[in-house]
N, C-alpha and C positions, 0 to 999 in steps of 0.2 A: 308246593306242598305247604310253604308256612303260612300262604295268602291262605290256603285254604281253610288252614286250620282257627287262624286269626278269624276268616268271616264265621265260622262255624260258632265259635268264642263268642265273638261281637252280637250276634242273633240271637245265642239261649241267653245270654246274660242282658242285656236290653230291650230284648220281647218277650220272650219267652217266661223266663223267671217272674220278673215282675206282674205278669197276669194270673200266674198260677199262686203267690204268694194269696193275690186276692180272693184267691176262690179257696183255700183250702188253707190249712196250719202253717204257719213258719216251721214247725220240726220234720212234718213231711214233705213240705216245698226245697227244704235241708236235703233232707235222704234223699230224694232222688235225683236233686242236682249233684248231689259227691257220687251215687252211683253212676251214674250219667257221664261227668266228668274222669270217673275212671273206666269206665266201659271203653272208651275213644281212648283216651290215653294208652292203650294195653295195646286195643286196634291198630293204634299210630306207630308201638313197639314193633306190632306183631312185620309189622310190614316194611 
């Protein structure tokens, strides 16, 4: 479960973020990586 959650981490934060920063605002690139990261996080609770 933690391998899993570590790749899941390692991916938005490495790939993900950094191209979305470029295409759009640092304040919206912001919001929906904390919502994003708390979506999963709640997920990860729920279960």
């Amino acid at each position: 479960m933690s391998l899993t959650v570590g790749t899941i981490y390692m991916v938005a934060v490495k790939e993900i973020l950094p191209e979305s920063i470029k295409h759009s605002s640092n304040a919206y690139s912001l919001l929906v990586a904390i919502i994003s990261f708390f979506l999963i996080g709640a997920y990860l609770l729920y279960l």
